[in-house]
N, C-alpha and C positions, 0 to 999 in steps of 0.2 A: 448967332444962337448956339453954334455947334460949339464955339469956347466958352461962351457961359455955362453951357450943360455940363462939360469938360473941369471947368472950376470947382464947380457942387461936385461933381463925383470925385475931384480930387480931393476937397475937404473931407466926402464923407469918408471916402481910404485912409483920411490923417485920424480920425475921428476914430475908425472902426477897428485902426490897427492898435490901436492905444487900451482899446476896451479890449480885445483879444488878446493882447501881451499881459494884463491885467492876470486874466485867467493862466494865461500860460507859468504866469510866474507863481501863481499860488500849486500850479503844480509841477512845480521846480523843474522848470524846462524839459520838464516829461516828455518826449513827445507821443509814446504812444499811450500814457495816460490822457494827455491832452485829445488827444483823436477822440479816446472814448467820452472826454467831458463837452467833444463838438456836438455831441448826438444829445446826449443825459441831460447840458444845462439849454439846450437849444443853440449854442452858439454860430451856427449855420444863417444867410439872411433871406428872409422872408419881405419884409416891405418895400427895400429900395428893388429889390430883385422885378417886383409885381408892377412898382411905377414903369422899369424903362422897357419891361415886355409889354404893358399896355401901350407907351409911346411908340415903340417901335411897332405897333401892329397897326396903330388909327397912321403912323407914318407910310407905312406901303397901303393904306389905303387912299393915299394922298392927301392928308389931314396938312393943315398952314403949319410952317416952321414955328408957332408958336406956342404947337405942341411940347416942342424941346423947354421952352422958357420954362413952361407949367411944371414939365416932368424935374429942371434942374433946379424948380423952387422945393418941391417936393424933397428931394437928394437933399438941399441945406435943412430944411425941419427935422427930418427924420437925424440929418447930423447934429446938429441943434439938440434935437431932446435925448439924444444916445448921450452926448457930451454932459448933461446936467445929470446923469446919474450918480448917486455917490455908494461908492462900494463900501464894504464891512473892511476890506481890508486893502486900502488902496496900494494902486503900483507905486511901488519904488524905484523909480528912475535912476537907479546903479546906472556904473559906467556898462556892465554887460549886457541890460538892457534897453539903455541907450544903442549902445552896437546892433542888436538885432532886431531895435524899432528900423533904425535908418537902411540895413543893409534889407530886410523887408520890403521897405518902402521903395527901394532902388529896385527889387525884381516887379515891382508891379508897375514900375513906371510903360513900361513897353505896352500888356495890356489897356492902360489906362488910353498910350496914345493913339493903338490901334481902332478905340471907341472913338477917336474924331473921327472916322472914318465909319466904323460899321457900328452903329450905336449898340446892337444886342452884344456885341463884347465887354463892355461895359456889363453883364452878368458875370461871367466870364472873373474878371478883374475883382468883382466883391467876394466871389466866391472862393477865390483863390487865395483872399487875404489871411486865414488862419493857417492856411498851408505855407505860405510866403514864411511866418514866424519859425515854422518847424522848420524851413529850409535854410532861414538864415540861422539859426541856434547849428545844425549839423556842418554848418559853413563855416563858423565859426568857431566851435571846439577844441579845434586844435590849437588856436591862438591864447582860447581861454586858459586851457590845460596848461600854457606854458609860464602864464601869469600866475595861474594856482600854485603850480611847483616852486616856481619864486618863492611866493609868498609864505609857502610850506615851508621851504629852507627854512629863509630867517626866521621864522617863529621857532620851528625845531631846535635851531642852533644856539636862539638867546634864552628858551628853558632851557636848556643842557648846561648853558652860560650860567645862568643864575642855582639852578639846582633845587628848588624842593621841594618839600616831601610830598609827592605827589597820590593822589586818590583818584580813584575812577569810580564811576555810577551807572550802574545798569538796571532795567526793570521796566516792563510791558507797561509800570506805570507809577507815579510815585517817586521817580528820579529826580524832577525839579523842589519838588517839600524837601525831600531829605538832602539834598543839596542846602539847599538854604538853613534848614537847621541846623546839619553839622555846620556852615561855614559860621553860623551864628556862635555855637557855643563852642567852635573851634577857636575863633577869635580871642577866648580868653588864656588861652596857651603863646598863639603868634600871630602878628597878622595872617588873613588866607586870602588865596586869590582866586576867585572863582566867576563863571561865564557866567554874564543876567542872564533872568527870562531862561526859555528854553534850549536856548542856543547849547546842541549836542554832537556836532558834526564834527569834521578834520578842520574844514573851511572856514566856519564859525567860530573854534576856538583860534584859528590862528588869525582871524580880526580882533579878537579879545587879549591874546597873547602879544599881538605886535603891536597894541594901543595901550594897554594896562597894564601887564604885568612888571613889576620894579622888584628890586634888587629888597628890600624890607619883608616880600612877601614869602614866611618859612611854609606855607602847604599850599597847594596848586589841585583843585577839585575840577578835576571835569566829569562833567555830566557827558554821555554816549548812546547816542540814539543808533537804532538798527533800524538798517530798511532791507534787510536781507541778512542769508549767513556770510560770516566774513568782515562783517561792517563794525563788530568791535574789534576785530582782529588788528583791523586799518588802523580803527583809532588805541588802540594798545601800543602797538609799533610808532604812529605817529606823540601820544604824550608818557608812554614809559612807566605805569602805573606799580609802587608797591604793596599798593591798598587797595582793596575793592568794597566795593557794597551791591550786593542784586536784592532789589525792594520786592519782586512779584515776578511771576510768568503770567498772562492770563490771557484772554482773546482778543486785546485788541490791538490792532491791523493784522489781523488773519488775512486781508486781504492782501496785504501785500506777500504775506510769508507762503499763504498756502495752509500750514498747519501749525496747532500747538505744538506740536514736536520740533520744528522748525527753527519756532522762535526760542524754545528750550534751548535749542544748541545754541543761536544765535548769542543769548543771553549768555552763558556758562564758559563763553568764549575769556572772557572776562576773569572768571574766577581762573579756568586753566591759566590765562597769560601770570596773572598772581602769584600762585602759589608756587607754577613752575619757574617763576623768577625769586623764587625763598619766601616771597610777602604774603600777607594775611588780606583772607577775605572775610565778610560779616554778612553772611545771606538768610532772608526768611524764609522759615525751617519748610516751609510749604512747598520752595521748589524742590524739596530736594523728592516726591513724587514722581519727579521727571530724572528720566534715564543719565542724562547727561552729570546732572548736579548730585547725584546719589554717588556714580563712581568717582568726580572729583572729591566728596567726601569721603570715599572710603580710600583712595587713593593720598590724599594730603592728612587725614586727621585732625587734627589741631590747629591744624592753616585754617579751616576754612570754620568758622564760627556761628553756628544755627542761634537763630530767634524765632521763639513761638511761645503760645502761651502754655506748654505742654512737651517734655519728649524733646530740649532741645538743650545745647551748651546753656543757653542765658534765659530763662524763663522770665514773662512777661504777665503783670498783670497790672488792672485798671481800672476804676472806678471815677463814673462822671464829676464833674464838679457842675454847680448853679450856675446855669445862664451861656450854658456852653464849655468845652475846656475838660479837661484829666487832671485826677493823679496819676499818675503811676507809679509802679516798684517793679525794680529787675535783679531777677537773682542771679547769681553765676554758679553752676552744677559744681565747678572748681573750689567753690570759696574764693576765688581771684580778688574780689572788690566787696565782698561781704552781699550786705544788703544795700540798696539804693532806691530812695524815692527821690520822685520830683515833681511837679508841677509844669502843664502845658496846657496854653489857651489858646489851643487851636480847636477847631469844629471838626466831626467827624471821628467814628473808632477807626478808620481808617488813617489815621491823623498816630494811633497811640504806636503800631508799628513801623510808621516812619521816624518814629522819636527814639524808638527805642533802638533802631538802627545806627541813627546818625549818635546816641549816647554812647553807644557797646563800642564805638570805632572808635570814639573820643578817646574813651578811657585808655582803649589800647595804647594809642597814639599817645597820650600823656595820662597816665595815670596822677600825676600831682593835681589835677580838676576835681577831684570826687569832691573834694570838698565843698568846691564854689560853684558843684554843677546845680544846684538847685536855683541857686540868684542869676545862672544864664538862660535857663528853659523857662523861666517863667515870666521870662522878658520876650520871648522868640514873638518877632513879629509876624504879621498874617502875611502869608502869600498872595499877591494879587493875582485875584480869578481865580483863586482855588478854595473854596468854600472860603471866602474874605465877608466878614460881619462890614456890610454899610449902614450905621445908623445914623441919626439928626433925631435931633427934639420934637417930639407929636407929629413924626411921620413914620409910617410901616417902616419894617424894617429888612434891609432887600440881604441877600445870600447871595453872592458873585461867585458860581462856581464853572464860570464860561471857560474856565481851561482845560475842563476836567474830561476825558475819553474814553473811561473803560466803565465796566459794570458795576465792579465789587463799589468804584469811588461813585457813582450810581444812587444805588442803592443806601449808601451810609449817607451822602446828603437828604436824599429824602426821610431819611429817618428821624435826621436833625432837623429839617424845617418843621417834622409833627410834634418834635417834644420840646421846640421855641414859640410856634404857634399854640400848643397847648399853656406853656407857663404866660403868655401876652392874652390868651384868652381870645387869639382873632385864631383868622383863616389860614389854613396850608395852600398856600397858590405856587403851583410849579410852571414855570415857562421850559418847553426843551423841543428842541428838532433833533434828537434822539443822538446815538452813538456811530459814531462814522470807522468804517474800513474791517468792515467785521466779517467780509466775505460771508463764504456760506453757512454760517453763524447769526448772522446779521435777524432773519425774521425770530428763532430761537432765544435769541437778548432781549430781543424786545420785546416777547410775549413773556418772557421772566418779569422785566421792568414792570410791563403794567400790571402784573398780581401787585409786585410790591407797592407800586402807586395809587392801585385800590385802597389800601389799607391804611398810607400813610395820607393824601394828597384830599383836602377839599375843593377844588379846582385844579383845572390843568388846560393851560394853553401851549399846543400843538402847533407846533410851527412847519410848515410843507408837509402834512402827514401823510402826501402821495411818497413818501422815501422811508417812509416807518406805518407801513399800513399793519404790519402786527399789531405793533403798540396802539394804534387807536382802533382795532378791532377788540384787543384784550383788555380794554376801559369797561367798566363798569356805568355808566351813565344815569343808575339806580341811587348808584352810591356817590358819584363822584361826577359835578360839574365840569363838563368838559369842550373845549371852545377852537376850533380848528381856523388858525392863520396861517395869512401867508409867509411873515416875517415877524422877526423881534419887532417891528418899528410897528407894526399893527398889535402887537399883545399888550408891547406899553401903552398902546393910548387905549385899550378897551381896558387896560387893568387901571390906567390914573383916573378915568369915569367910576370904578367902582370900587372903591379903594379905603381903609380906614386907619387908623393909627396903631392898631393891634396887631392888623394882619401881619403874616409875613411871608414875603414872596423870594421864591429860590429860582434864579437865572442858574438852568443845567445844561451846560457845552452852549456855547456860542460858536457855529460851523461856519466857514470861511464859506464865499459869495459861491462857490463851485457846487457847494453843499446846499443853501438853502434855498434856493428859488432858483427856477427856468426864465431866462431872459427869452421875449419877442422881440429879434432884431430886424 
């Protein structure tokens, strides 16, 4: 009986370390993020813990050893339904964690076998199972570390090999669009080589560098995400940028920063490495409010290149077009490029200053495009998940804007589902589990949001609204249908029951499994 029970427990340890690496990896081997998301998503166990302290107590009462059976059928169910869960964002089984599943599961073998013996240790051993990951990730590090700097090398060595013209992208938000549109209508100058998806890291571009980059490719776009001050610095020094672009400062991940001023530096790191390397930067005029970006302006001058619709080197203006989409026209203060219109079918006014970014750099970069810029921008393809138009024939039409994190990008979505809904004649239906890593900002966003989504939104399904309780305290319910789930997977089936060909429904942030729902383990 005691190695049958000893089986079950060991499956559910195979089972439970899988579903806690899971978490651990969406929060990038954090570990003391990880602690706090033990508490927040539940990841702590509750069920098998409750079977083997009930076994173990009808056991010193003298209960038949076929207490253990019951309690180790119990142990394989509970493992059984934890394993048919399927996550938003499942593990990636990398070789690094592959390494800290196994070396994990080697510190827990000891408690496991001490429960042939004394069954209530067998608490003991589940409980110890997300700790086990933190210990083997810290175990591990240094071996990691020695793989990464490898890897760093060669990437480092063969862009310096190859050589070109290299661009960097920084921005609280907004860095993946205008990445994609410059490489879009950068393209018609030279091939460009630039990281998919989001990938903004040291780490990330050197899997993209040591895979893809070839000797054809004349510009090299990396995108540079910050998770603190210093982190474009890393990545400056790691890809050598003579270019830059800053899209935005704004609140989001306060939580990791601490403060807007924080991430102000953080961000501006970027233009300083630029401009004090001779090369030009292109930033919206808006940061330059923030301390940092004012002196690198007054300090570089003409390196550093403002956009705004007002009060800047390049002014910007913009008028909707039908059914979604801009013109726009930018002027340069200089006379540098005269007048310039163009055409862009993306969604969102927030959409008109990532264009206008990724144009101003182009032109610097090769002026001989003005001509053909208008036949590249009005080809630029939609970002997926970033306000992305999904339609089909005599079905609603859905707004994909699950990549999307800050407010400003918020708020212009919602705006656009009420004047698409308005021209279709249906419903404005918003789905959202609101903005993540806003620190203490967080309840202040979201009491902003739901004015806005009073105004624009005929429906609204809330998704965990125990993590955004501003937001659906500041609904309107007068005004504005509003229907609290637990998950995307429950808005889609109450929105495909009520649903018509007119409506149109906008998916805002889709938050990784950490974020949206509390698991009972």
């Amino acid at each position: 009986m005691k190695l049958i029970f000893l089986g079950a427990l060991g499956y559910l340890l195979k089972v439970r370390l899988g579903t806690l690496l899971a978490y651990f990896q969406q929060e990038e081997y954090d570990g003391a993020r990880y602690v706090g998301a033990l508490q927040t998503v539940r990841l702590y166990d509750v069920r098998a813990s409750v079977v083997i302290l009930v076994a173990f107590g009808l056991m010193l009462l003298n209960a038949p050893s076929v207490v253990l059976l019951i309690a180790a059928g119990a142990l394989g169910v509970i493992a059984w339904s934890e394993n048919q869960y399927r996550f938003k964002k499942p593990l990636a089984m990398t070789e690094r964690a592959r390494r800290i599943y196994l070396l994990a599961g080697g510190f827990l073998i000891l408690p496991l076998l001490i429960s042939f013996y004394w069954i209530i240790f067998a608490v003991v051993a589940i409980q110890l199972a997300p700790f086990a990951l933190i210990a083997a990730n810290q175990v591990l590090t240094p071996f990691q570390q020695r793989i990464n700097d490898k890897y760093i090398v060669e990437a480092r060595e063969k862009l310096a090999r190859m050589d070109p013209q290299r661009i960097g992208i920084t921005g609280s938000f907004g860095k993946t669009t205008v990445k994609h549109i410059l490489a879009e209508i950068l393209e018609g100058s030279a091939p460009v080589f630039y990281s998919r998806g989001s990938i903004n890291t040291v780490l990330g571009l050197t899997r993209h560098i040591r895979g893809r980059l070839q000797w054809s490719h004349k510009y090299f776009i990396a995108e540079m995400g910050a998770y603190g001050e210093g982190s474009i610095d890393r990545l400056c020094d790691f890809a050598q940028p003579k270019l830059g672009i800053v899209t935005a400062v704004g609140d989001a991940h306060t939580e990791r920063f601490g403060s807007i001023d924080a991430i102000a530096r953080a961000k501006s790191e970027l233009v300083a490495y630029v401009c004090g390397n001779g090369g030009t930067a292109v930033i919206n005029a808006e940061v330059l409010r923030h301390a940092p970006f004012a002196a690198l302006k007054e300090k570089y001058g003409a390196q550093v290149i403002t956009v705004a619709a007002e009060n800047a080197d390049v002014i910007v203006n913009a008028q909707p077009a039908a059914g979604g989409g801009w013109t726009i026209g930018l002027h340069w203060a200089d006379g540098a490029h005269g007048g310039v219109s163009f055409e862009l079918p993306l969604l969102g006014d927030h959409n008109v200053m990532n264009a206008a970014l990724a144009v101003v750099l182009t032109l610097h970069v090769d002026p001989g495009l003005l001509g053909d810029l208008p036949y590249f921008t009005k080809t630029v393809s939609q970002i997926p998940h970033r306000l992305q138009k999904v339609e089909s024939l005599g079905a609603p039409l859905v707004l994909d804007d699950a990549y999307n994190a800050n407010e400003l990008g918020f708020k212009s979505a919602v705006a656009t589902l009420h004047d698409l809904a308005k021209e279709r004649g249906g419903r404005a239906i918003l789905v959202t589990p609101g903005v993540a890593e806003l620190g203490m900002e967080h309840d202040a966003v979201h009491a902003r949001l739901a004015q806005t989504c009073n105004e624009f939104c005929d429906t609204i399904y809330i998704v965990n609204p125990s993590r955004i309780r501003a937001f659906a305290d500041g609904l309107d319910s007068g005004r504005v249908n509003v229907i609290e789930v637990a998950s995307f997977y429950e808005a889609r089936a109450k929105i495909d029951a009520d649903i018509t060909a007119q409506d149109v429904v906008l998916y805002e942030n889709d938050l990784p499994d950490l974020l949206e729902e509390q698991r009972f383990l």
